[in-house]
PyMOL Python script that loads the backbone (N, CA, C, O; Angstrom):
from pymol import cmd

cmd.read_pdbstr("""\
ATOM      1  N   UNK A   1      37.626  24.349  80.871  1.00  0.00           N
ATOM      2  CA  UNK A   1      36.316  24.958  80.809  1.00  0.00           C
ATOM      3  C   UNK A   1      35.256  23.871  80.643  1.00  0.00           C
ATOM      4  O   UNK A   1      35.394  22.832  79.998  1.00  0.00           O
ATOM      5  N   UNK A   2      34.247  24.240  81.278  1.00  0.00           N
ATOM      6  CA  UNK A   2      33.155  23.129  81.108  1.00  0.00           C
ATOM      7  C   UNK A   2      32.747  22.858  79.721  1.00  0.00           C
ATOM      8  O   UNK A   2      33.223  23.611  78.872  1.00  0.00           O
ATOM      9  N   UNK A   3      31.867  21.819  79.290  1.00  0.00           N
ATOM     10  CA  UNK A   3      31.470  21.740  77.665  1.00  0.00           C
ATOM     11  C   UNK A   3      30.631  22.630  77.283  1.00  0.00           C
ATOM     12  O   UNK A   3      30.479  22.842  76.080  1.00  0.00           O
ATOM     13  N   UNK A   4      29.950  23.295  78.204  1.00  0.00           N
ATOM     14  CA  UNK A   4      28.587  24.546  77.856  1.00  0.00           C
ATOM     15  C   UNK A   4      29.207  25.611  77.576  1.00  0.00           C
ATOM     16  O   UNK A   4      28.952  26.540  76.809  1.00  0.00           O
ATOM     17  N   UNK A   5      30.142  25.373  78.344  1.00  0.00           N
ATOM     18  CA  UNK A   5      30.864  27.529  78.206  1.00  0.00           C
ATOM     19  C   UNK A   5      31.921  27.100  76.948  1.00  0.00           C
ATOM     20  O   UNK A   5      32.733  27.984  76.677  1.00  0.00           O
ATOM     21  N   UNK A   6      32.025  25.704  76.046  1.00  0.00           N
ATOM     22  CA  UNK A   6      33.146  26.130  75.257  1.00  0.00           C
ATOM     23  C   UNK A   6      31.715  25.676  73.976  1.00  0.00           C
ATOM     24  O   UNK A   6      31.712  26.652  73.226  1.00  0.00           O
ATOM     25  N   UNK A   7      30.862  24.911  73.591  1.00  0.00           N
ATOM     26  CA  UNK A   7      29.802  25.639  72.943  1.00  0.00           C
ATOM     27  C   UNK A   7      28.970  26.920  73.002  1.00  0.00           C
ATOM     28  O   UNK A   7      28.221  27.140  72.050  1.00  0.00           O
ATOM     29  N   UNK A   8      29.020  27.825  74.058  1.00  0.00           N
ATOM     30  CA  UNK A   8      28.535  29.072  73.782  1.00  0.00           C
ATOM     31  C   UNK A   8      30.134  29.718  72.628  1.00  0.00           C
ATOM     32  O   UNK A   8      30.175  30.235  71.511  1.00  0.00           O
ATOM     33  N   UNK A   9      30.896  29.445  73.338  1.00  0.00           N
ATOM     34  CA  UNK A   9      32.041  30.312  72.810  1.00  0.00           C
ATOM     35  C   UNK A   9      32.033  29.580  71.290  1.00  0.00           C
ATOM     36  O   UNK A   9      31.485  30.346  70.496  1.00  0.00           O
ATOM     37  N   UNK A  10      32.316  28.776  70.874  1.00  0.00           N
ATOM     38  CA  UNK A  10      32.098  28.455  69.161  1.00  0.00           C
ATOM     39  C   UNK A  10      30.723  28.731  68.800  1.00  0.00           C
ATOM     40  O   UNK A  10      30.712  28.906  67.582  1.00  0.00           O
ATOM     41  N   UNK A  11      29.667  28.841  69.235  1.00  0.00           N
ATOM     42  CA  UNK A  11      28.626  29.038  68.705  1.00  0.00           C
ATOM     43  C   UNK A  11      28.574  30.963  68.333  1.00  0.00           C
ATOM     44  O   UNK A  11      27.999  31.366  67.322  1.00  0.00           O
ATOM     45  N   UNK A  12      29.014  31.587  68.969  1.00  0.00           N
ATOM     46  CA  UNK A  12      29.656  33.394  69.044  1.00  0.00           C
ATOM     47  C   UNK A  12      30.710  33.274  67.822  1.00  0.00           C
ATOM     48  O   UNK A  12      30.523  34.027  66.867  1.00  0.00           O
ATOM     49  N   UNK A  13      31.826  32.364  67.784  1.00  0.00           N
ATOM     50  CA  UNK A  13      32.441  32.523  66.397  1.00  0.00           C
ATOM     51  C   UNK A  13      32.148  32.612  65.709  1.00  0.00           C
ATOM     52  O   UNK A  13      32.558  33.478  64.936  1.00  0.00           O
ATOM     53  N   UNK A  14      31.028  31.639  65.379  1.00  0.00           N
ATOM     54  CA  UNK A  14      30.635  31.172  64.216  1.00  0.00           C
ATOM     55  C   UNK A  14      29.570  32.146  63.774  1.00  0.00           C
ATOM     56  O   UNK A  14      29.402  32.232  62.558  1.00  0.00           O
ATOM     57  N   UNK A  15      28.507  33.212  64.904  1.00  0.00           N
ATOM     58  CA  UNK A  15      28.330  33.937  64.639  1.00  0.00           C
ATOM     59  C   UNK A  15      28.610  35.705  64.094  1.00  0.00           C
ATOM     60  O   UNK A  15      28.234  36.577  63.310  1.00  0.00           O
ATOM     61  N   UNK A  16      29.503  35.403  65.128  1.00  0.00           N
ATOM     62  CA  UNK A  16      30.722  36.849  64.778  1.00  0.00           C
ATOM     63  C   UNK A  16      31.272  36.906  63.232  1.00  0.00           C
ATOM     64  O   UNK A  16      31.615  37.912  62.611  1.00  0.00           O
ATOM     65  N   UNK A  17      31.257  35.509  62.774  1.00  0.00           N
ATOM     66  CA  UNK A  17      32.164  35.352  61.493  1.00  0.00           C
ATOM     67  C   UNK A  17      30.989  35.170  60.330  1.00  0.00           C
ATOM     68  O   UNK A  17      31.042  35.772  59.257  1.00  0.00           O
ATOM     69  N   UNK A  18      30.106  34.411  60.633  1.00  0.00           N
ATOM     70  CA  UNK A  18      28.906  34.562  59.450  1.00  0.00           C
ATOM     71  C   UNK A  18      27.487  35.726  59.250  1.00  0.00           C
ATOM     72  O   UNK A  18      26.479  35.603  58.554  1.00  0.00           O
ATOM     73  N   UNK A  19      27.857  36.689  60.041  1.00  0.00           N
ATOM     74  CA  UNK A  19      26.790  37.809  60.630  1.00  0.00           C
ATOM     75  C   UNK A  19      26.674  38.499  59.244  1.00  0.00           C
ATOM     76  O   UNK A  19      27.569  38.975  58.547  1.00  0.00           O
ATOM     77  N   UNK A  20      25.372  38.430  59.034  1.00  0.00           N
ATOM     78  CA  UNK A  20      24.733  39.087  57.712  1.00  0.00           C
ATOM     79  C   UNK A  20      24.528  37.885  56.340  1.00  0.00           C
ATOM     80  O   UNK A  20      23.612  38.132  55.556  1.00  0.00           O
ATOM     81  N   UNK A  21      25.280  36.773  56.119  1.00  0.00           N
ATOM     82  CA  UNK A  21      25.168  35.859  55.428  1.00  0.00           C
ATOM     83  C   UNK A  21      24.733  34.745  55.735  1.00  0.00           C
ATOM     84  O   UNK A  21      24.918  33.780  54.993  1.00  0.00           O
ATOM     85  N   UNK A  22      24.295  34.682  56.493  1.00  0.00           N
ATOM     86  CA  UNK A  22      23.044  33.013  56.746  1.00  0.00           C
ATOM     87  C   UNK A  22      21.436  33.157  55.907  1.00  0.00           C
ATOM     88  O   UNK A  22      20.520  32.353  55.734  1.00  0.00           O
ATOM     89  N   UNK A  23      21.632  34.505  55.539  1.00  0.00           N
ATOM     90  CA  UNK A  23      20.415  34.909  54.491  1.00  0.00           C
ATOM     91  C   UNK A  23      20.336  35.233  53.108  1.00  0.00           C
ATOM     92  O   UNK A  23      19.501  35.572  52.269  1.00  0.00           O
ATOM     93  N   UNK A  24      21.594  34.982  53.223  1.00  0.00           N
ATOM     94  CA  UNK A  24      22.181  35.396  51.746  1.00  0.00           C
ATOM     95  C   UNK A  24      22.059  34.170  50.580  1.00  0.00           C
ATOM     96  O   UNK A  24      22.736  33.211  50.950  1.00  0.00           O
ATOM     97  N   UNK A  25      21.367  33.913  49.228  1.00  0.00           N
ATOM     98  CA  UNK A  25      21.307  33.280  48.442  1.00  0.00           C
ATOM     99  C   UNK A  25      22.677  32.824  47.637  1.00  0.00           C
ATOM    100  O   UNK A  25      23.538  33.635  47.294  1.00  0.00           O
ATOM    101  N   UNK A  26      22.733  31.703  47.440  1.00  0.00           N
ATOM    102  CA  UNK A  26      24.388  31.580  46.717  1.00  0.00           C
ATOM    103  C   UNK A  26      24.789  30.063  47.263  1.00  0.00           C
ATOM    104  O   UNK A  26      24.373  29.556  48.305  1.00  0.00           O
ATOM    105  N   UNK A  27      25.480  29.608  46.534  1.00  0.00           N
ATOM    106  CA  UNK A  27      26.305  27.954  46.849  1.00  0.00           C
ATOM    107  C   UNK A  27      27.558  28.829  47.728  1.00  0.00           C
ATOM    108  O   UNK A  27      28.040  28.255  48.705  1.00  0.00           O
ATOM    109  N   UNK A  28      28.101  30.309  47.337  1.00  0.00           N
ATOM    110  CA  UNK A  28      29.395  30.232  47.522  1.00  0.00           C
ATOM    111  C   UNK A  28      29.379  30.387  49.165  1.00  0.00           C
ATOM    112  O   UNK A  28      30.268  30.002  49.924  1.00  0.00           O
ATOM    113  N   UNK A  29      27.989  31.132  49.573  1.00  0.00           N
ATOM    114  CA  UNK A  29      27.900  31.892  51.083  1.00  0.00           C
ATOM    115  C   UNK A  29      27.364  30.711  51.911  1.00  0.00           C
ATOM    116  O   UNK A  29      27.392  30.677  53.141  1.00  0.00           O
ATOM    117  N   UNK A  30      26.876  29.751  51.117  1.00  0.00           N
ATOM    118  CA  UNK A  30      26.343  28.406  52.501  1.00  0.00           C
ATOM    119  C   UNK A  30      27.270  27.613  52.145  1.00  0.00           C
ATOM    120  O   UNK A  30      27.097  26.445  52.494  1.00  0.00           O
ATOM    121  N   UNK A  31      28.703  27.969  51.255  1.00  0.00           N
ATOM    122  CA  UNK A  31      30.034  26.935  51.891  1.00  0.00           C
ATOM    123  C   UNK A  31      30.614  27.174  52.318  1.00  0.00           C
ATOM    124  O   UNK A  31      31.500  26.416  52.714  1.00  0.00           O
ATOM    125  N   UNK A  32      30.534  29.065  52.696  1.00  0.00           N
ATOM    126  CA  UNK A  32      31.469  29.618  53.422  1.00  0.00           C
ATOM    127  C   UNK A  32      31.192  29.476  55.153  1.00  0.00           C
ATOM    128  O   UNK A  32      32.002  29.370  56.074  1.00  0.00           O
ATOM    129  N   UNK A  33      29.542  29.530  55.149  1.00  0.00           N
ATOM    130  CA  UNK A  33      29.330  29.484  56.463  1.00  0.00           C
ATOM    131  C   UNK A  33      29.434  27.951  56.661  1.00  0.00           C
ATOM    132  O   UNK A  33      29.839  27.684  57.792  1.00  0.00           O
ATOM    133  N   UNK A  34      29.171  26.799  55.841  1.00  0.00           N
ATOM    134  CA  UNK A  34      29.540  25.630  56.488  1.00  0.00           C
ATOM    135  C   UNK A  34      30.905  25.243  56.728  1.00  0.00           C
ATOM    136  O   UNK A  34      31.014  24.116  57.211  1.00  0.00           O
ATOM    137  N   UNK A  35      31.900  25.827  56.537  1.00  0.00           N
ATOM    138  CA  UNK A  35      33.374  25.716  56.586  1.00  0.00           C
ATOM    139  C   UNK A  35      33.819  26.558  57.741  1.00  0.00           C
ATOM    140  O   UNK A  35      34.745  26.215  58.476  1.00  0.00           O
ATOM    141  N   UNK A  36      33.179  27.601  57.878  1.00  0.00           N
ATOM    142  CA  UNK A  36      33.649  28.431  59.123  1.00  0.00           C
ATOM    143  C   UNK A  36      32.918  27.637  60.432  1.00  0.00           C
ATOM    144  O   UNK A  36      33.585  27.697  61.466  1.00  0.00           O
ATOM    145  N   UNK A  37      31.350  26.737  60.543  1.00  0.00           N
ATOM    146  CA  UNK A  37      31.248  25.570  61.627  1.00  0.00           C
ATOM    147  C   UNK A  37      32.162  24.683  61.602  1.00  0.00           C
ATOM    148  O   UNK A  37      32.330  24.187  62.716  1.00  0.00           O
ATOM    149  N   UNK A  38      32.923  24.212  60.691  1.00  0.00           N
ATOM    150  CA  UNK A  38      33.492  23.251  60.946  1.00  0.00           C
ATOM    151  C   UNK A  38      34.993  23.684  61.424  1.00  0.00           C
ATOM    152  O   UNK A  38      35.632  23.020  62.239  1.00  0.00           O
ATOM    153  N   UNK A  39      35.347  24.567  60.975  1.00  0.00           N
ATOM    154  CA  UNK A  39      36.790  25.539  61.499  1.00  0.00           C
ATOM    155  C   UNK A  39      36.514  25.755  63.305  1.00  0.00           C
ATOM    156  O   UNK A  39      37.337  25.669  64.217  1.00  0.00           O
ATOM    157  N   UNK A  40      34.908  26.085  63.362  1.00  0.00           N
ATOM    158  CA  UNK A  40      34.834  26.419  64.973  1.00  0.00           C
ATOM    159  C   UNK A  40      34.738  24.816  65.866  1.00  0.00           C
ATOM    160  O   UNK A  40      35.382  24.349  66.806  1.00  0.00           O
ATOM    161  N   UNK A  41      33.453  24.243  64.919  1.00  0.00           N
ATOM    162  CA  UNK A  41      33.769  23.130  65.507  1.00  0.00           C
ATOM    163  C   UNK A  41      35.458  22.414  65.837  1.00  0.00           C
ATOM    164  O   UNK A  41      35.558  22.244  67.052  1.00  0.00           O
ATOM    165  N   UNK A  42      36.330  22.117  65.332  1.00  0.00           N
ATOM    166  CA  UNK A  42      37.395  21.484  65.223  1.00  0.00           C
ATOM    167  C   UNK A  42      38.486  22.495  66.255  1.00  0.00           C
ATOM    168  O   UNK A  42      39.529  22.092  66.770  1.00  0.00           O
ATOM    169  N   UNK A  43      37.917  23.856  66.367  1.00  0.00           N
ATOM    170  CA  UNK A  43      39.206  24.239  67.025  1.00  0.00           C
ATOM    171  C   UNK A  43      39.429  23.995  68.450  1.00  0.00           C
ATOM    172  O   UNK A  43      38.515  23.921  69.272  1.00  0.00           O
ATOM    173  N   UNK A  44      40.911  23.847  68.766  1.00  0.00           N
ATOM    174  CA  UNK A  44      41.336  23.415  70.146  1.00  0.00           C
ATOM    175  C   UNK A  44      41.299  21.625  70.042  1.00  0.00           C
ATOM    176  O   UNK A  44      41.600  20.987  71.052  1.00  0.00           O
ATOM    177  N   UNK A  45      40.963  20.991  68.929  1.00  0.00           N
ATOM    178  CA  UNK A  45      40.914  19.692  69.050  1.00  0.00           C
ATOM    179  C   UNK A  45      42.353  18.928  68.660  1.00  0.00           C
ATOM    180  O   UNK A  45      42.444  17.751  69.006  1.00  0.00           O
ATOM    181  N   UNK A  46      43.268  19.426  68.088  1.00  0.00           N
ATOM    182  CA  UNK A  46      44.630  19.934  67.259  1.00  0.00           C
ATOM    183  C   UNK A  46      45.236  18.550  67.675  1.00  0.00           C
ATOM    184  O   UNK A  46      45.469  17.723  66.793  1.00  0.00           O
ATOM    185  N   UNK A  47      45.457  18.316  68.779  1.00  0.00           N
ATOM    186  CA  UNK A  47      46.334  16.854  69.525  1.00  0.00           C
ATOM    187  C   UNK A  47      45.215  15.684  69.047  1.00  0.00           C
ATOM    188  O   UNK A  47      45.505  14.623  68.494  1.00  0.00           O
ATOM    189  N   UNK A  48      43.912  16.134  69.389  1.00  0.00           N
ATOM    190  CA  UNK A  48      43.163  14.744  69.088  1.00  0.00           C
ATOM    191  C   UNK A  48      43.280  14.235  66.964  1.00  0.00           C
ATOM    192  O   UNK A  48      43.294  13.243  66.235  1.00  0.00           O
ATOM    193  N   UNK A  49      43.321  15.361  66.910  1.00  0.00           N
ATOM    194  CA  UNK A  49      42.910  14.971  65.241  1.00  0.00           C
ATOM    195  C   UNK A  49      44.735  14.141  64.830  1.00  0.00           C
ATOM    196  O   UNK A  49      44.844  13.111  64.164  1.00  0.00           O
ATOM    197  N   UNK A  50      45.954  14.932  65.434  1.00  0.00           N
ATOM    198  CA  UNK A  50      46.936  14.376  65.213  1.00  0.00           C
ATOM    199  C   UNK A  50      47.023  13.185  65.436  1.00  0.00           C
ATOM    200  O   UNK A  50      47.533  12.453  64.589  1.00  0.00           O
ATOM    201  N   UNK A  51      46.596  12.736  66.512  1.00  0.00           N
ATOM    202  CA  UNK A  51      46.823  11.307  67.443  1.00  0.00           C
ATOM    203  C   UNK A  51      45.500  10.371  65.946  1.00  0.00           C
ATOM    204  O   UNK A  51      46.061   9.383  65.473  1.00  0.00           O
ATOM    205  N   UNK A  52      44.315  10.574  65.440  1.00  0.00           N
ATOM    206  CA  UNK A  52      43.624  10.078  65.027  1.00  0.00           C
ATOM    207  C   UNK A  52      44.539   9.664  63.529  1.00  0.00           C
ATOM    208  O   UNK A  52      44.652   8.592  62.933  1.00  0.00           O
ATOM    209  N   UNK A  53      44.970  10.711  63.323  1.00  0.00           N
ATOM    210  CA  UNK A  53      45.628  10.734  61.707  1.00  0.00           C
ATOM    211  C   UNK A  53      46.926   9.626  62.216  1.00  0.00           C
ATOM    212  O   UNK A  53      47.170   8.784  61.352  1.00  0.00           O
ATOM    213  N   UNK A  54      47.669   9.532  63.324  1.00  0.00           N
ATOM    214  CA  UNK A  54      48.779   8.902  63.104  1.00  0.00           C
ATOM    215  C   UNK A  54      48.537   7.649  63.318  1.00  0.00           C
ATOM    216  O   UNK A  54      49.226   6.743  62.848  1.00  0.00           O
ATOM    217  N   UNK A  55      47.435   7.471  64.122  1.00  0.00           N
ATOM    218  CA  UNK A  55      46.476   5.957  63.974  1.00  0.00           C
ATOM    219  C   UNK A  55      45.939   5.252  62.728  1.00  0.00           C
ATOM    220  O   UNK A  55      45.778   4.081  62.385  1.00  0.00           O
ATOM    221  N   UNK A  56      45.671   6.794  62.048  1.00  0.00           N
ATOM    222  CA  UNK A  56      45.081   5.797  60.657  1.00  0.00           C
ATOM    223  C   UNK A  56      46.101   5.315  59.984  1.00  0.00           C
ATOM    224  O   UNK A  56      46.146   4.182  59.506  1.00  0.00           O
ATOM    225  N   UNK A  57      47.132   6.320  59.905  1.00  0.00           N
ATOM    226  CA  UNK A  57      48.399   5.989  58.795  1.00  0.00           C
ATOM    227  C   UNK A  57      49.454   4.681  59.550  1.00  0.00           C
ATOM    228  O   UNK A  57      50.446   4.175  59.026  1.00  0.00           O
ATOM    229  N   UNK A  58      48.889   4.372  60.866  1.00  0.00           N
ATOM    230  CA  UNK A  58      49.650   2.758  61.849  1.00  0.00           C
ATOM    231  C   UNK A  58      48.678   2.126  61.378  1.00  0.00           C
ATOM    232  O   UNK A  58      48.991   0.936  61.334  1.00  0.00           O
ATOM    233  N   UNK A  59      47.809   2.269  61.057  1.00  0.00           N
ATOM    234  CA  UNK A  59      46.985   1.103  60.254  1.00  0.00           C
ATOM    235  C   UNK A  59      46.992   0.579  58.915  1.00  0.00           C
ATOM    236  O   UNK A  59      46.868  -0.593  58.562  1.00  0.00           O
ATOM    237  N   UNK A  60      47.206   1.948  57.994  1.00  0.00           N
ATOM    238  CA  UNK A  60      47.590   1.737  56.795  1.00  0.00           C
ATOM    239  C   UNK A  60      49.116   1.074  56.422  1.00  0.00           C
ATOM    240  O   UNK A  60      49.349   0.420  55.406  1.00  0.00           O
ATOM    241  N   UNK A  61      49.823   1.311  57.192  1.00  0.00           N
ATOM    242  CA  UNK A  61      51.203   1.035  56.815  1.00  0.00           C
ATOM    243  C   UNK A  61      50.842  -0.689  57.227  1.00  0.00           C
ATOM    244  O   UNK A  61      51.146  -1.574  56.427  1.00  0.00           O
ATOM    245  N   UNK A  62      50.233  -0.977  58.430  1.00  0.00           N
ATOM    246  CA  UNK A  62      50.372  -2.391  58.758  1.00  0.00           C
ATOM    247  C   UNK A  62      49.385  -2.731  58.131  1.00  0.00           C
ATOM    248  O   UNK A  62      49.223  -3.886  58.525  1.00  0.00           O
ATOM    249  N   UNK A  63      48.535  -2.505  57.355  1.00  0.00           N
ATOM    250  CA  UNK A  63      48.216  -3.665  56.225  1.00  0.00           C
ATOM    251  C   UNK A  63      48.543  -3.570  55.048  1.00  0.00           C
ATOM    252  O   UNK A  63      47.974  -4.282  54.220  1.00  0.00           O
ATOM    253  N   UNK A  64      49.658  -2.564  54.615  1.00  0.00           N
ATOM    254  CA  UNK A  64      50.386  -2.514  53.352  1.00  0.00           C
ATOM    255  C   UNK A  64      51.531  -3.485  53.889  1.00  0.00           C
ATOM    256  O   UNK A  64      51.943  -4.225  52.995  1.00  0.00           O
ATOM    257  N   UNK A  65      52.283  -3.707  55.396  1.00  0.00           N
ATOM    258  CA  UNK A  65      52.977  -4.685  55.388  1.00  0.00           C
ATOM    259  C   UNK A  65      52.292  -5.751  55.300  1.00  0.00           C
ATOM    260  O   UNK A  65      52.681  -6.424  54.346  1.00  0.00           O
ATOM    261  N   UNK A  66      51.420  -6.229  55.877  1.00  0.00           N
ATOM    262  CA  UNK A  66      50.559  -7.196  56.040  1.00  0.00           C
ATOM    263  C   UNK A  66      49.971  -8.296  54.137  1.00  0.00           C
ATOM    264  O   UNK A  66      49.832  -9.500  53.922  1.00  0.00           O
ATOM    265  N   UNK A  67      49.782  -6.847  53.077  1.00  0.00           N
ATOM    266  CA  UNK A  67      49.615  -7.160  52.025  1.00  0.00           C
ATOM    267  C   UNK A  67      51.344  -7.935  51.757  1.00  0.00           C
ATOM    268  O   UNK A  67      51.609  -9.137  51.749  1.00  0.00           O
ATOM    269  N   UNK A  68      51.956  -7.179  51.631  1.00  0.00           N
ATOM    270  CA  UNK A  68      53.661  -7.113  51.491  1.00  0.00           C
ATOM    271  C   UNK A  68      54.090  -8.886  51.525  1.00  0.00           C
ATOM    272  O   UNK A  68      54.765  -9.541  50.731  1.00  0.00           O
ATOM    273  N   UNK A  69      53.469  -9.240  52.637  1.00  0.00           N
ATOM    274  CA  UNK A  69      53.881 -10.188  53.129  1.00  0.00           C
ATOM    275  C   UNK A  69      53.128 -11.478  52.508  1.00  0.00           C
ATOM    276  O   UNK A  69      53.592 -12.592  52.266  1.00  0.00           O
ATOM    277  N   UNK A  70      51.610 -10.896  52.298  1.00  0.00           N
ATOM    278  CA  UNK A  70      50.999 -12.274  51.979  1.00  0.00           C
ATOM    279  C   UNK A  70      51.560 -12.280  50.126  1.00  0.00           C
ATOM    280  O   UNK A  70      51.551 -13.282  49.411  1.00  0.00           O
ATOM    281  N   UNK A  71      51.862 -11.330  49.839  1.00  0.00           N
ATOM    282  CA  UNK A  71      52.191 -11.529  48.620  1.00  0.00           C
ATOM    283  C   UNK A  71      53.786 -12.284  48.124  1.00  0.00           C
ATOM    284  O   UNK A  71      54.010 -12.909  47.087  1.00  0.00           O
ATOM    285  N   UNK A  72      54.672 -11.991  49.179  1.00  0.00           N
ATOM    286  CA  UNK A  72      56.217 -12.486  49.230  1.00  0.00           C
ATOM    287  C   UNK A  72      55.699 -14.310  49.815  1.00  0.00           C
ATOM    288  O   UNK A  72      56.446 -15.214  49.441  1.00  0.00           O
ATOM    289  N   UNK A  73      54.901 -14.555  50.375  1.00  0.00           N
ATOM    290  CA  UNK A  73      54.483 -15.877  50.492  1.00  0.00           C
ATOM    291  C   UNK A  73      53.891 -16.693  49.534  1.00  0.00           C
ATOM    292  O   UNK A  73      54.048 -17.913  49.490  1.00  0.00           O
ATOM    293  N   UNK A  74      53.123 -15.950  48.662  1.00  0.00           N
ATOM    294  CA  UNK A  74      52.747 -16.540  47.336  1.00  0.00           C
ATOM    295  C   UNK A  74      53.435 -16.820  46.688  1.00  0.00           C
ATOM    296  O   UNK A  74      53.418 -17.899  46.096  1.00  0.00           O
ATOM    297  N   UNK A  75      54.390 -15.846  46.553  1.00  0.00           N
ATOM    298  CA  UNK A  75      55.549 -16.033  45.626  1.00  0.00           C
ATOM    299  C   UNK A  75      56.566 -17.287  46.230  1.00  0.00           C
ATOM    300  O   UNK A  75      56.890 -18.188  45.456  1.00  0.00           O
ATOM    301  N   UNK A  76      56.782 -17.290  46.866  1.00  0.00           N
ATOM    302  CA  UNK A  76      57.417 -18.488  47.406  1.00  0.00           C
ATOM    303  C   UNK A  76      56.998 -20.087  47.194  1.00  0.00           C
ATOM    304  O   UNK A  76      57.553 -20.965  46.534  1.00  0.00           O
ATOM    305  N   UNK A  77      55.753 -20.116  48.047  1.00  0.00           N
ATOM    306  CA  UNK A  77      55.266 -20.965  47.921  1.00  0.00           C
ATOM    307  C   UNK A  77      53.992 -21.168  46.950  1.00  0.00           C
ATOM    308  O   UNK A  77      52.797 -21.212  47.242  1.00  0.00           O
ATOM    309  N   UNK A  78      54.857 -21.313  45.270  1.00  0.00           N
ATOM    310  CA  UNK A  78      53.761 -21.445  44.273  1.00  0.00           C
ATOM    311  C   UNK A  78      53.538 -23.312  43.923  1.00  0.00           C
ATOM    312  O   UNK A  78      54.140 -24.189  43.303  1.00  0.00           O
ATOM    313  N   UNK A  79      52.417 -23.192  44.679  1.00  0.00           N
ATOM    314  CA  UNK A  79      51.419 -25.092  44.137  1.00  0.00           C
ATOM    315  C   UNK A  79      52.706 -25.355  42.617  1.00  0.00           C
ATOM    316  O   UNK A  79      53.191 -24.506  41.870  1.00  0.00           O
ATOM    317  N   UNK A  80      52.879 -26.658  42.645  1.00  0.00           N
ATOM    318  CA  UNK A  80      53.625 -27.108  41.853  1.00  0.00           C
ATOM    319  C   UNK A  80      52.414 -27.909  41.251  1.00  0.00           C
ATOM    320  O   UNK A  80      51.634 -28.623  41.880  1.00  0.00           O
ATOM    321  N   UNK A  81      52.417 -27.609  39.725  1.00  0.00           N
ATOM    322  CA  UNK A  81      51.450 -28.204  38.902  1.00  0.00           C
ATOM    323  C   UNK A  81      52.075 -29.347  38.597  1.00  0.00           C
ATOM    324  O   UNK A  81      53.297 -29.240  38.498  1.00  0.00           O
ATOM    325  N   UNK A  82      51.340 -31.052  38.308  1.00  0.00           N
ATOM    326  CA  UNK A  82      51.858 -32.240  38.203  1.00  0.00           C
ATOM    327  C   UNK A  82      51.765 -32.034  36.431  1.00  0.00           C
ATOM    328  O   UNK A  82      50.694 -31.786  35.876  1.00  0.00           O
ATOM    329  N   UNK A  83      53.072 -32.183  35.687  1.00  0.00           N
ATOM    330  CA  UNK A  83      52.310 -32.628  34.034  1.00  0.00           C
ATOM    331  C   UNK A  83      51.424 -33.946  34.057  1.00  0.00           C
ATOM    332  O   UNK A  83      51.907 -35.051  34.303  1.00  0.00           O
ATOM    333  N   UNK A  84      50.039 -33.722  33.768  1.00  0.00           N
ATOM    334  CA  UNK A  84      49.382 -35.110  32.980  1.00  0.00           C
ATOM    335  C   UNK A  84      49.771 -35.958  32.474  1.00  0.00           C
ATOM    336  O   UNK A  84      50.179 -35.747  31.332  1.00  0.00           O
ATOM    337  N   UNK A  85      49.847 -37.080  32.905  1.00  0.00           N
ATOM    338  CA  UNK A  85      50.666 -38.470  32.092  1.00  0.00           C
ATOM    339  C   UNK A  85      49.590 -38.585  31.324  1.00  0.00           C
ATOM    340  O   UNK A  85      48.418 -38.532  31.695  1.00  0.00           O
ATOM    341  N   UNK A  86      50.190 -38.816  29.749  1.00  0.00           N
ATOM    342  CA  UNK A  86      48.799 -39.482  28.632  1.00  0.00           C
ATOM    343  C   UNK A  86      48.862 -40.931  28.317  1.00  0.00           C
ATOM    344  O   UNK A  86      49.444 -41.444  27.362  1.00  0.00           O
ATOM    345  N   UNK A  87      48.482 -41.259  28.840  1.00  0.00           N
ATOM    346  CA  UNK A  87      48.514 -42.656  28.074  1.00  0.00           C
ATOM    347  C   UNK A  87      48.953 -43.211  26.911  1.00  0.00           C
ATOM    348  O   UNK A  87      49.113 -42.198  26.231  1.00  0.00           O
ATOM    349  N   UNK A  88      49.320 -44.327  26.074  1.00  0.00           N
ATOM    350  CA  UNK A  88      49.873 -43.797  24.547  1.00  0.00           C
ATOM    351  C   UNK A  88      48.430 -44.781  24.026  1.00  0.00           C
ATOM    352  O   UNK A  88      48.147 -44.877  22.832  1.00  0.00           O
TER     353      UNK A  88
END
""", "prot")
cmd.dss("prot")
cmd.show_as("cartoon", "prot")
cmd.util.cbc("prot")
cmd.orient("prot")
C-alpha cells in the first residue's frame, strides 16, 4: 500500500480508539491516547523493530567482548614497578 493510504488507515485507529477522550481532563486519558499513537504508529513495523533490537544487542555483546578483552590484557600485561635503589 502506498504511504498515504497506510497513514489515513492509522490515523482512523487511532481515532476509532480515542473517540470521546482527546477532551477529557486527566494524566490517565492523555497516556492512554498517547500509547494508543504509538501502538498505531508502530504497527506492521514488527520485522523492522526485531532486526533493530538484534542489532543493538550485536553491539552490546561486542563491546562487552571488546571490554572482556581489554581487561584480560591488563591483567596480563601489568607494568612491572622497578624497587628504588636508596643509597646508604
Amino acid at each position: 500500500m502506498p504511504p498515504k493510504v497506510q497513514a489515513e488507515k492509522k490515523k482512523k485507529i487511532v481515532e476509532d480508539k480515542t473517540f470521546g477522550l482527546k477532551n477529557k481532563k486527566g494524566a490517565k486519558t492523555a497516556k492512554f491516547v498517547e500509547q494508543v499513537k504509538q501502538q498505531a504508529e508502530n504497527a506492521g513495523n514488527k520485522k523492522q523493530m526485531e532486526a533493530a533490537a538484534a542489532k543493538k544487542a550485536a553491539v552490546v555483546s561486542a563491546k562487552a567482548a571488546a571490554e572482556a578483552k581489554k581487561a584480560e590484557l591488563a591483567a596480563l600485561f601489568v607494568p612491572v614497578i622497578a624497587a628504588q635503589k636508596v643509597p646508604f
